[in-house]
Structures are given as C-alpha cells and as structure tokens.
N, C-alpha and C positions, 0 to 999 in steps of 0.2 A: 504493500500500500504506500502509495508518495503520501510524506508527511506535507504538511502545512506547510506555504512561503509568505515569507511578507518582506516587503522590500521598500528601503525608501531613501531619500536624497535630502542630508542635514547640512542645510547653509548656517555658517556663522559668521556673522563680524566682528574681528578679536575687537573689545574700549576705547573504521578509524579509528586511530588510538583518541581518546579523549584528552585537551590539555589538563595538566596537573591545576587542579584549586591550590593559591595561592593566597590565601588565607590561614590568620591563626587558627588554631583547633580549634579554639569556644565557639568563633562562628562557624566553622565547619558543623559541629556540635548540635550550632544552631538551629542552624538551615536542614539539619536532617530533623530534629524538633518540630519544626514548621511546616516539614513536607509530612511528619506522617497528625500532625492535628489536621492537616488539609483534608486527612480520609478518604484519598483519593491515589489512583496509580500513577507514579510518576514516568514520564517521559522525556528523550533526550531533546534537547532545543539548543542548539547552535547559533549565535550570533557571529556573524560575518563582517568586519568590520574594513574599508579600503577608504581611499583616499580620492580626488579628484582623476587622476590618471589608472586607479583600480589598482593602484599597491597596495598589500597590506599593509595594517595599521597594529604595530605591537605595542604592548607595554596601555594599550588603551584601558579605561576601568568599567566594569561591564558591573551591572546591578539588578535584582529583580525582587520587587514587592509581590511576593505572591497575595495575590485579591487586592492589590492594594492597599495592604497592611504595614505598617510603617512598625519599627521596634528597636528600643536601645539594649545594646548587650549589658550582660552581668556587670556589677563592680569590681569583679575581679579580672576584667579583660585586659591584658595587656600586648603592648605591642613596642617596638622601639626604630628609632631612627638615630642608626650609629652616623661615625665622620669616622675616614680613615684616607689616608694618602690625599688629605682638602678635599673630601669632595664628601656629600652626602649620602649615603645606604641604606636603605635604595634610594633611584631618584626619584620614583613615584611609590606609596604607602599607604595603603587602602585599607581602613577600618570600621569599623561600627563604632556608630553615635555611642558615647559615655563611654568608651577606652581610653587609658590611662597611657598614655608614649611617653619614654624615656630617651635621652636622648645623650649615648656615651660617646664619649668623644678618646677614639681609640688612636689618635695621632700623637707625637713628640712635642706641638705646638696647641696652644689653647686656643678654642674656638668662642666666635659669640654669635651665638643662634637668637634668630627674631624673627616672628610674622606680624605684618600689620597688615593680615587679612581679616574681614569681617568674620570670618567663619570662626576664627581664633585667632586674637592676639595677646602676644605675649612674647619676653623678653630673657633672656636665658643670658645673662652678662659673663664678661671673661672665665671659660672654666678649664680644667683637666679632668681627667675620667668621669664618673658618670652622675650628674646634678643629684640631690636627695631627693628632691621631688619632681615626678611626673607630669608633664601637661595633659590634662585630660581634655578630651574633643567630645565638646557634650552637645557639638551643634553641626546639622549634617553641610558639608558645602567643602571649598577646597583653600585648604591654607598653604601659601606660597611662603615658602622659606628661605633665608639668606643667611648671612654669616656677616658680622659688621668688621671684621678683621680680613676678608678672602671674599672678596666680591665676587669671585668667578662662582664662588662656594650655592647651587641654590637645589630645591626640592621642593615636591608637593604633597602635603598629606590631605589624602579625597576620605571624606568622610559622609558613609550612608548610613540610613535609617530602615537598614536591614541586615540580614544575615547571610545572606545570600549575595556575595562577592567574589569578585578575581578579577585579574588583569588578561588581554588578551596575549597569545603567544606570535611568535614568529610571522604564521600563517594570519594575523592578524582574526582569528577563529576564540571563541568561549565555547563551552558548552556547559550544560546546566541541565541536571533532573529534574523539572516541574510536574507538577501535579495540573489535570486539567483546571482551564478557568482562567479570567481574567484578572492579567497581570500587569505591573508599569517596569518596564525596560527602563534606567537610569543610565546614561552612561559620558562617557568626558574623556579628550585625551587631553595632553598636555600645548598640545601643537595649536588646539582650539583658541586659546589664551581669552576662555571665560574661566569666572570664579565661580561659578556653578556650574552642576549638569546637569544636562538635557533629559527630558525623557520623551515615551512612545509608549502608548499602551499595547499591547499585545496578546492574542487568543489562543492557548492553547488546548491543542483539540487529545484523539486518544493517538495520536500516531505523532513519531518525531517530525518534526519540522525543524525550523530555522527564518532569521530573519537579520537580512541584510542591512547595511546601513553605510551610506556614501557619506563622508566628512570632508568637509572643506576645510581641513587643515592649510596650516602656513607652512613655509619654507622653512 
C-alpha cells in the first residue's frame, strides 16, 4: 500500500535504515509515553527536508505535536552545551521546554557565553570548567549563542514543547513513529535565520507516508 504524501514549499525572509533519534533519553522516554496514551498503532512518517536547488538539508530540527499537544519535560531533564577547540558542541541543540543545559567549557582558555535571545537570555561571564548552575529553557523558540571573548564562537539551542524530536541527517531525511491523527510538524534550520519555527499541520493515516518540505535557506 503507498503510504500518505504531502508536500510543500516554505518561503522565509531571514529580519531503509531509519536515522538514529538524536535526542536525550527522557525525551526518547517521552515520546514513546505519548505514543502509547495515543492508543493507537504507530506508523513510520519520514520528513524530507531540501533546499531551493533540492539539496538536502542536514542538521535541520524536525518536531511533532502528536494531536497537537504541547508538553514540558520532567525537572530532571538535562542536556548540555560543551566548548572545546572555540567552538561550541554541538552547533545546533534540541530540547524540551523546562531542560536544564549546562554549559562546560572543556578548552585551556575561558569562555563567556550569552544569548540575548527572546527565547532565553542570559549571561554566563568569564569561566573555566563547568558553571554551578544550569540554564534552564522553560520557553519553546531558538536561543542564539555567542561567546563575548571569540566572536567567531556561536550556536543555537531550538527548544520545543514536545517530546518528540531530532535533527535531520545527511540525506537531509527524519523519520518518526506516529500514531494515526492529526499532528503539527515544527521544524527550523539554522540557515532560515528566524528565531522561531515554522510549523505545518499534518495527517497521518494507517500506512507510512512522509512529507516533504522545500526551505528557502540562505547561503
């Protein structure tokens, strides 16, 4: 039986083996939680993600509200955003809303991390190894990071208000077990240069599908 298609063309103005879930455990944890309260048989849904010339798109952050349900992780969720050789780890860092990130700084020179993003801001002044306290991202959207010592130094932590997360791989490809019924696709790359992401509702039926998605990224 051909599964489900749905296909579509996202303009922005910047201001098979399945890939591995790239996700903490708790939300892995999560999202299997939520698929079986759904009551229902899950099925594989592939998001396809390209670019203006139909390159893929990796490192993209792919999201899904099952029913449209929004939900913040435990208080014991953690996650972190090391620094090593200047640069940030990862560049891109996908969490669930009320995660606690830590942010060690595994290099010979001390870093100063800051975002003056809506999503999160906050200021981590001169440090070596790893601060006492956590920033937690108790609000879903994408906080752009910088280094006020290493300009070149930057990252983004995308934070949703689900459990159900990862990043896209090589092939620019997600796939995700859903349960039938109507769901909100979230998704953002970095190349977009919004501070939110986009969404797309989407119907999933009893057979796999997938749905495509063209970005008008930048150079």
């Amino acid at each position: 039986m051909r599964g489900r298609t749905e296909q579509s063309t996202i303009v922005h103005t910047p201001h098979s083996a399945r890939p591995a879930w790239r996700t903490p455990c708790i939300a892995l944890a999560g999202a299997m939680a939520s698929l079986a309260m759904a009551g229902a048989h899950a099925v594989p849904w592939t998001v396809n993600l390209r670019n203006a010339t139909n390159a893929p798109l990796s490192d993209a952050v792919v999201a899904v509200q099952v029913n449209g349900q929004v939900a913040r992780t435990s208080p014991q969720a953690t996650a972190q955003m090391a620094q090593r050789a200047k640069q940030f780890e990862p560049h891109v860092l996908v969490v669930q809303t009320g995660t606690s990130v830590s942010f060690p700084n595994f290099d010979t020179v001390r870093h100063h991390v800051y975002s003056f993003s809506a999503t999160k801001t906050f200021d981590i002044r001169l440090y070596a190894g790893t601060p006492a306290n956590p920033v937690v991202f108790d609000s879903p959207g994408v906080a752009t990071l910088g280094c006020n010592i290493h300009d070149r130094m930057s990252a983004h932590i995308v934070v949703v208000d689900t459990p159900i997360f990862a990043k896209s791989d090589a092939r620019g490809a997600v796939t995700f077990d859903l349960p039938a019924g109507e769901h909100v696709l979230l998704f953002w790359h970095a190349r977009l240069g919004a501070p939110t992401l986009q969404s797309k509702p989407i119907s999933v039926g009893k057979a796999a599908g997938h749905t495509d998605l063209t970005l008008a990224v930048t150079d």
